[in-house]
C-alpha positions as CSV (number, residue, x, y, z in Angstrom):
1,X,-7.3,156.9,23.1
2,X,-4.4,157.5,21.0
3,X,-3.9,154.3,19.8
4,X,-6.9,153.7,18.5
5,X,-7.3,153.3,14.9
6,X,-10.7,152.7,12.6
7,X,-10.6,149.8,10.4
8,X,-9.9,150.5,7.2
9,X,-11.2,148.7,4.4
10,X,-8.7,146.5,2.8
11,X,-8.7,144.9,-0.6
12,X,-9.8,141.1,0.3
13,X,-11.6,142.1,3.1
14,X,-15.7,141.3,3.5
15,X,-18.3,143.7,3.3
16,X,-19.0,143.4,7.5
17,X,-22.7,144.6,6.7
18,X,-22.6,140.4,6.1
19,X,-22.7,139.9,9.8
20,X,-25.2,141.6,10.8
21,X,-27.5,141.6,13.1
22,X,-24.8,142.1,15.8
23,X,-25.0,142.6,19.8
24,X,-25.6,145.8,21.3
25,X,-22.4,147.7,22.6
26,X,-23.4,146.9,25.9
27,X,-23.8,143.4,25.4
28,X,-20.4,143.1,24.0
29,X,-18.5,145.3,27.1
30,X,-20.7,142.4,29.5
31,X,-19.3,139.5,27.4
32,X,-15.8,140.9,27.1
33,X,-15.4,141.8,30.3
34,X,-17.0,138.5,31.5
35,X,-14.5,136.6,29.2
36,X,-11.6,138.6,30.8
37,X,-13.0,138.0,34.4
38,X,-13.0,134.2,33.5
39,X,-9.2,134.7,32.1
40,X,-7.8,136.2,35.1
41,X,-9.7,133.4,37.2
42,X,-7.9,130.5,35.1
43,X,-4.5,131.9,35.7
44,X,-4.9,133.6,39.3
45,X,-2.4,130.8,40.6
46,X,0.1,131.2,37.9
47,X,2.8,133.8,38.9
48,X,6.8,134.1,39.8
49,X,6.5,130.8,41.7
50,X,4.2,129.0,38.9
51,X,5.5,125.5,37.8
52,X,7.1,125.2,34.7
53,X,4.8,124.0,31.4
54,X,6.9,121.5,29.4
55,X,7.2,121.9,25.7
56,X,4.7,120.4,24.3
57,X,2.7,120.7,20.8
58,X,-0.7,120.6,22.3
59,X,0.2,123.3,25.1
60,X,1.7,126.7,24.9
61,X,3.2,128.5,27.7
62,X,0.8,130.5,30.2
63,X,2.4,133.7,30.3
64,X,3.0,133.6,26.6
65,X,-0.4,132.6,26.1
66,X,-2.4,135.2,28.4
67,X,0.1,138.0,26.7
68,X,-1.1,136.6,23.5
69,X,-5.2,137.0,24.3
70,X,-4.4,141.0,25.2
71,X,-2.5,141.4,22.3
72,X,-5.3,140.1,19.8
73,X,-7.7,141.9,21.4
74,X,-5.9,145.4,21.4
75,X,-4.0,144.2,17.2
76,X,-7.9,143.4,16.1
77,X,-10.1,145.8,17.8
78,X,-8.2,149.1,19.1
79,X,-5.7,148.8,16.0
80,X,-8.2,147.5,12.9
81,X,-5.3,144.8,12.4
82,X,-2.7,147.5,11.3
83,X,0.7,146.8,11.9
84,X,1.5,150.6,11.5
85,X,-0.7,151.3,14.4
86,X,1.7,151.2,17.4
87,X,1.0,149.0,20.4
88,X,0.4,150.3,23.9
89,X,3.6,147.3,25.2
90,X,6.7,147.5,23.2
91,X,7.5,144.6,21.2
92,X,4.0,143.4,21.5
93,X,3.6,142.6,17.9
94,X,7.1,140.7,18.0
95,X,6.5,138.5,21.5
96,X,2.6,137.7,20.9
97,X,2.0,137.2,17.4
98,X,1.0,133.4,16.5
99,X,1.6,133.6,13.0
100,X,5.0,134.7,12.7
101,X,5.9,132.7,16.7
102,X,6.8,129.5,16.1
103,X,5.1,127.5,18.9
104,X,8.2,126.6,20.1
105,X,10.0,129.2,20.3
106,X,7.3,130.8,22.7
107,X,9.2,129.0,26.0
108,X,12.5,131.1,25.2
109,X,10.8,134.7,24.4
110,X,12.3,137.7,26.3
111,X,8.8,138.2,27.9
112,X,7.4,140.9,30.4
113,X,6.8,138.9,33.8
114,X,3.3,138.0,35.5
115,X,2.6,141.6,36.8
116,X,3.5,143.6,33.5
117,X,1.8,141.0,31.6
118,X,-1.6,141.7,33.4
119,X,-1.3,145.2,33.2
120,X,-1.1,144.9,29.9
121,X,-3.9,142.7,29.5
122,X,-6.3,145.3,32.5
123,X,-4.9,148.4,29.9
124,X,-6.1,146.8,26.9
125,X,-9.6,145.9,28.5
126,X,-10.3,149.1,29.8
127,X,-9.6,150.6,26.4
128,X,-12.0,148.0,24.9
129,X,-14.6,149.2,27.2
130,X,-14.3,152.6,26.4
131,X,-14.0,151.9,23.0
132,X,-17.6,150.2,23.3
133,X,-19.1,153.0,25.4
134,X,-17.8,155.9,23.4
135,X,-18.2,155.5,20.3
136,X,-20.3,154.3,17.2
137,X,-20.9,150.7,17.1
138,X,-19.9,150.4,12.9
139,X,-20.4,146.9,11.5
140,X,-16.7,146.8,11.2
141,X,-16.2,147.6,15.2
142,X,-18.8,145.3,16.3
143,X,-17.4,143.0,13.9
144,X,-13.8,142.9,15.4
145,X,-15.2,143.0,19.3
146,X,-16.7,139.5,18.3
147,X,-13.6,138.2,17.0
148,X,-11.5,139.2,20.4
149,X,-14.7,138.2,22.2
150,X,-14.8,134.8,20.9
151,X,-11.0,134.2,20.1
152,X,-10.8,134.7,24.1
153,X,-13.5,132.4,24.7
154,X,-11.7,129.8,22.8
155,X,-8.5,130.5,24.6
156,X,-10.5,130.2,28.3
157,X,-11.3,127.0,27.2
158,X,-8.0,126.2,25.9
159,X,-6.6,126.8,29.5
160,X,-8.7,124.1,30.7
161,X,-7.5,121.9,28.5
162,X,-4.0,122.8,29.5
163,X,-4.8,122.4,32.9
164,X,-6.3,118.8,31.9
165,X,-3.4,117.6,29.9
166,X,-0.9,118.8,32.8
167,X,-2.9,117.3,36.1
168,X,-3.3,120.8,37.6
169,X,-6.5,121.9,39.6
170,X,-9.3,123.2,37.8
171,X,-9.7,126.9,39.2
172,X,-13.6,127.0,38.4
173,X,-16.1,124.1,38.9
174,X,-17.6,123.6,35.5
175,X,-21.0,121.3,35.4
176,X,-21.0,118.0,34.8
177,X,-22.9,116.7,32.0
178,X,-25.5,114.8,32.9
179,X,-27.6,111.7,31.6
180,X,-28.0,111.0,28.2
181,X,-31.6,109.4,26.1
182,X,-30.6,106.2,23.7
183,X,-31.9,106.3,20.4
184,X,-31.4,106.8,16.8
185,X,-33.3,109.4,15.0
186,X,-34.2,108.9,11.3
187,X,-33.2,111.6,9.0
188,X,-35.5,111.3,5.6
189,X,-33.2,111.8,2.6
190,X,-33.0,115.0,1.0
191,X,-31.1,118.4,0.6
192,X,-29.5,120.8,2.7
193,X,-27.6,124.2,3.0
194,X,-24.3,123.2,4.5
195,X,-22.7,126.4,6.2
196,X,-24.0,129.6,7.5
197,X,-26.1,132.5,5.8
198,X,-25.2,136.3,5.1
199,X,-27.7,137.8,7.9
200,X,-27.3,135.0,10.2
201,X,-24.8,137.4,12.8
202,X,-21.1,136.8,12.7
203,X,-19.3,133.8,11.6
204,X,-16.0,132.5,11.3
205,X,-14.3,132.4,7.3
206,X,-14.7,128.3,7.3
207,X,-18.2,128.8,7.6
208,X,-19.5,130.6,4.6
209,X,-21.6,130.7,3.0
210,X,-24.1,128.0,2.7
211,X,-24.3,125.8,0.1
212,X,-26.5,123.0,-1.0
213,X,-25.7,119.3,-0.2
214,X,-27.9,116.0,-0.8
215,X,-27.8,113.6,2.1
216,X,-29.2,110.1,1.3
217,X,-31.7,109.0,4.6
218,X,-29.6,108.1,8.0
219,X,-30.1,107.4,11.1
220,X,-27.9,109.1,13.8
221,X,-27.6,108.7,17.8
222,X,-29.5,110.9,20.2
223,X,-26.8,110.8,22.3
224,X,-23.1,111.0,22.4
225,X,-21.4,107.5,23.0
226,X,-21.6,107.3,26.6
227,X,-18.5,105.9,29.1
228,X,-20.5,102.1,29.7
229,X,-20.7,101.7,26.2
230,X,-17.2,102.8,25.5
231,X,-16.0,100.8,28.1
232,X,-17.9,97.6,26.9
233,X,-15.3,98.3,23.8
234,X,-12.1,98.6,26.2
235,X,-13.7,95.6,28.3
236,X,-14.1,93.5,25.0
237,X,-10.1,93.6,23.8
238,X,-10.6,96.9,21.4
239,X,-7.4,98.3,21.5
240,X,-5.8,94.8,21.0
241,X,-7.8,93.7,17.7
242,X,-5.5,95.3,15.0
243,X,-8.6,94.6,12.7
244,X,-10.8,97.2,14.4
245,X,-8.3,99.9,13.5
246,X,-7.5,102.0,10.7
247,X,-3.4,102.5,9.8
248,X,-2.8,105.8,11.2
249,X,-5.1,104.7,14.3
250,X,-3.1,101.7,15.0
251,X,0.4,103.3,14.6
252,X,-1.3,106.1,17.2
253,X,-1.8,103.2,19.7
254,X,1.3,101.9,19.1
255,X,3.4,104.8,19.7
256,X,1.2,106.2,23.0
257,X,1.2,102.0,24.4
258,X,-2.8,102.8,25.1
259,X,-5.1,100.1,25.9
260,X,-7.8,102.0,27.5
261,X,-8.3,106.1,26.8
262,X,-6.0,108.3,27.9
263,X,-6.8,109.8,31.8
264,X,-8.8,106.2,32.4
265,X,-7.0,103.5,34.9
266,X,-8.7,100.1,36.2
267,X,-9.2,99.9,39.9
268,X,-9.6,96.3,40.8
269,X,-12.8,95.7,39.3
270,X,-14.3,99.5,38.7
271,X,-12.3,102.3,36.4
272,X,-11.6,105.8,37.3
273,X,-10.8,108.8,35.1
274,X,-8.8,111.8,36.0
275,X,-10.5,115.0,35.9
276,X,-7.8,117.8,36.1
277,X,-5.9,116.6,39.8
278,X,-8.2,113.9,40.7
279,X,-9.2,110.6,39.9
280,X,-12.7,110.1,40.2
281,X,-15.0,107.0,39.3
282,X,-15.7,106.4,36.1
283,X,-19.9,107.9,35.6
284,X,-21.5,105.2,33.4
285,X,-24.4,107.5,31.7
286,X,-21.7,110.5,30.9
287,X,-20.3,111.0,27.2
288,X,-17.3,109.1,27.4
289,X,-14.3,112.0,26.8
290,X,-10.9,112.8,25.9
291,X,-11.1,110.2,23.3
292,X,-9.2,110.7,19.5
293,X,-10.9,109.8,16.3
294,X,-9.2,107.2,15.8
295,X,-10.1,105.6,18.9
296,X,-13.6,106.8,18.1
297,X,-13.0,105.2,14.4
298,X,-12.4,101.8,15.9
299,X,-15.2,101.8,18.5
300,X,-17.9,102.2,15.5
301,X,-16.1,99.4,13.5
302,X,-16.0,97.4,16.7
303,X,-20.0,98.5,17.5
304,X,-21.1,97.8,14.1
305,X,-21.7,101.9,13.2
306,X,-19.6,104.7,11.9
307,X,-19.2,108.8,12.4
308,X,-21.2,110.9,11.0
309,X,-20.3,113.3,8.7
310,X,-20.6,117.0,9.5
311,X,-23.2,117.4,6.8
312,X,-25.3,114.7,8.9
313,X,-24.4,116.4,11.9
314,X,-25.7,120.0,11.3
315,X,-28.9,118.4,9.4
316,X,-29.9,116.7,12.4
317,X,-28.7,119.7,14.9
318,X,-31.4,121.8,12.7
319,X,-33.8,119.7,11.6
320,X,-34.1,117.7,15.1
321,X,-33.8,120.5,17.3
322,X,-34.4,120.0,20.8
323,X,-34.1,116.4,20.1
324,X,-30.3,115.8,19.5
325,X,-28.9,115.8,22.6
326,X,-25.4,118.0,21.7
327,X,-23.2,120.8,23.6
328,X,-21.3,118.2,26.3
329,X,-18.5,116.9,24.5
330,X,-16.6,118.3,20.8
331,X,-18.0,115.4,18.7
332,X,-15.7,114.1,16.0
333,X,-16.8,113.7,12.5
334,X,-15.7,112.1,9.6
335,X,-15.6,114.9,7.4
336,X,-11.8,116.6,6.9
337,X,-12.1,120.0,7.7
338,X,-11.5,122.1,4.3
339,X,-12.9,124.9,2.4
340,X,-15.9,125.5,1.5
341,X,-16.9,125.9,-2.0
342,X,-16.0,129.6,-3.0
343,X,-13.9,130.3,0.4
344,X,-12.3,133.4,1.1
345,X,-10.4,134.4,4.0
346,X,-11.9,137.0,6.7
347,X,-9.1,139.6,8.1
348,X,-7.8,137.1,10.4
349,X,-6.3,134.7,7.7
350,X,-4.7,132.7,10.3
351,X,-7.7,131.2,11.4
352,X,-8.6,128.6,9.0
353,X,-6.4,128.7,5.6
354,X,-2.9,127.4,6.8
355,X,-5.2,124.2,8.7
356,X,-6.2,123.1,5.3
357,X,-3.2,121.4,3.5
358,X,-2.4,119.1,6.9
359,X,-5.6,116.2,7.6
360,X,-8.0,118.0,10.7
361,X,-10.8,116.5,11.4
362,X,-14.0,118.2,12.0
363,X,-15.7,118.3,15.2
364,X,-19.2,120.0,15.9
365,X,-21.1,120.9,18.8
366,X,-19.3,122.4,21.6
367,X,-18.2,121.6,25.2
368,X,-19.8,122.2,28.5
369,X,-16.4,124.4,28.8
370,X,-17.8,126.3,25.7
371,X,-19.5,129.6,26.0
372,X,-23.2,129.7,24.7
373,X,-22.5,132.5,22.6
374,X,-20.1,130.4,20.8
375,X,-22.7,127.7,20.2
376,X,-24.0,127.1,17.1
377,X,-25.0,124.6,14.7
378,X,-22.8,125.7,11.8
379,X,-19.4,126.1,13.7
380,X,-17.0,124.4,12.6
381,X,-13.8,123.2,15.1
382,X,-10.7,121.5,13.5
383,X,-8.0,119.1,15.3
384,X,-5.6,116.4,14.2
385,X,-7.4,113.2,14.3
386,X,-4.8,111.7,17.0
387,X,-6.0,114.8,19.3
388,X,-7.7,113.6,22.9
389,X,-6.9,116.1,25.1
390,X,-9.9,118.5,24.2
391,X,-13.1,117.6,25.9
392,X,-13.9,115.0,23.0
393,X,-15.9,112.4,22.3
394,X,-18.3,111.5,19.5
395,X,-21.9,110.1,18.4
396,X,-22.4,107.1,15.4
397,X,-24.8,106.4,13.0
398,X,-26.2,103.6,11.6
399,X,-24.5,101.8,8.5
């Protein structure tokens, strides 16, 4: 495995003993080759005679983008994130790298087609497999197999948001959430550690490390808002009453004409929503989805409530385990998404520092689209508050 290369430690980088305990090798080689599996599924249609992707913010293309998931995997884990540590594909580092890619240049690359694009992507996999079988399982190594691992994860479920926002079939059938329990839950005041612990397994940069934080009593939903209640607020005028919505909301519904969400249409007297290429009728009891903060800022001024921050939300993900009904829909806080109090960046400095300067909003939770190894109550995910076509939605709490 000549190209191959151990980490090395670099000034700035953490001490990876941190994230222990990690998986077993074997564990990781199921997970990665399960994640790579679930890839291949996600794009089998795509090839020589695939439709063209439009340029769009919220998209990238899907060649550019599978290329892109290979290339992490082999920069991160076969090449310890050396530049000087060739690439198996020529011009990898120039075609695939996000960082230095502008998105929308990514259309107009000089990339390898479908079938030298997969070979890339099987070469690199088997290589990670070996890698995992061979040799020893370092913190550092198990370290950076998470990172592929997980960055993949998040890029399987980024196709299917693609595949959403574009009206393409869905290439896997994915469960459908199910019935929710009303109900607030009272939170006592009091203190907690916001963020994850050194010990707790491996974490992302924007979560460390925990830190206290005082959180006056609140009461917070059981459930996600649900599609009847949402629609009570489309029902009721809410995207006409200017007074309902912030600034940035209003000019948002404005400039997109909306007057009910986004992938909802009326039908006579009953509404539908589009799930991928269908239109199906709208389920009263499911979290309603594909919803933006601000549209989820103007439901709780309309309802008489407001978003939680993600303080709240992780307090009542631990302290009311079991009993918070989460993992369905990203839920949108109010909390900005910024840096934690003594941040430093992890080896993958793209991740969360350049997201800071420009207003994301945090959401917490997870997706059904989102693997459970990803699931956890610290994790933090970031979007632009105008952002609907991730599978969104939100909870309130009392005021």
């Amino acid at each position: 495995m000549d190209n191959i290369a151990e980490p090395l430690a670099r000034a700035g980088w953490p001490d990876f003993s941190l994230y222990r305990p990690h998986p077993q090798a074997k564990s990781l080689r199921d997970w990665l080759g399960e994640a790579c599996g679930l890839t291949r599924v996600l794009t089998q249609f795509l090839g020589s005679e695939s439709p063209a992707v439009p340029v769009l913010p919220i998209v990238n293309p899907p060649l550019w983008e599978f290329g892109h998931i290979a290339w992490f995997q082999e920069f991160w884990l076969h090449r310890g994130g050396d530049f000087d540590a060739p690439s198996m594909l020529r011009h990898a580092d120039r075609w695939y790298d996000s960082a230095r890619v502008a998105h929308d240049t990514r259309w107009s690359l000089d990339l390898p087609d479908w079938q030298a694009t997969r070979a890339f992507f099987d070469a690199v996999l088997e290589r990670s497999l070996s890698l995992l079988d061979c040799d020893p399982l370092t913190d550092a190594r198990a370290y950076f197999a998470q990172l592929a691992l997980f960055h993949q994860d998040m890029h399987n479920e980024a196709f299917c948001y693609m595949w959403q926002t574009l009206g393409y079939p869905m290439p896997v059938a994915w469960p459908e959430p199910g019935a929710s329990i009303a109900a607030d839950i009272e939170i006592p005041a009091g203190s907690i550690a916001l963020g994850a612990r050194p010990g707790s397994g491996f974490v992302f940069d924007n979560e460390k490390w925990a830190h206290e934080v005082r959180l006056p009593a609140f009461g917070i939903a059981r459930h996600g808002v649900t599609n009847a209640e949402y629609r009570e607020f489309v029902d009721a005028g809410g995207y006409a009453r200017r007074e309902l919505w912030s600034e940035l909301g209003w000019a948002m519904r404005e400039r997109l004409a909306l007057d009910h969400p986004r992938y909802w249409r009326r039908d006579a007297d009953a509404w539908s929503v589009r799930r991928f290429d269908r239109w199906l009728p709208l389920t009263a009891h499911e979290p309603v989805m594909h919803v933006s903060c601000h549209e989820a800022e103007a439901y709780c001024v309309w309802a008489g409530r407001r978003l939680p921050s993600e303080a709240e939300w992780e307090c009542a993900a631990g302290v009311c385990s079991g009993r918070l009904d989460y993992g369905r829909v990203w839920e949108w806080t109010s909390s900005r998404f910024g840096p934690y109090p003594g941040f430093t960046a992890d080896p993958y400095q793209e991740y969360s520092a350049p997201w800071f300067a420009e207003e994301h909003r945090v959401l917490r939770g997870g997706s059904f689209a989102t693997p459970p190894r990803l699931l956890r109550r610290t994790w933090r995910n970031f979007y632009k508050p105008e952002r609907a076509d991730m599978f969104c939605g939100f909870r309130t709490c009392a005021i």
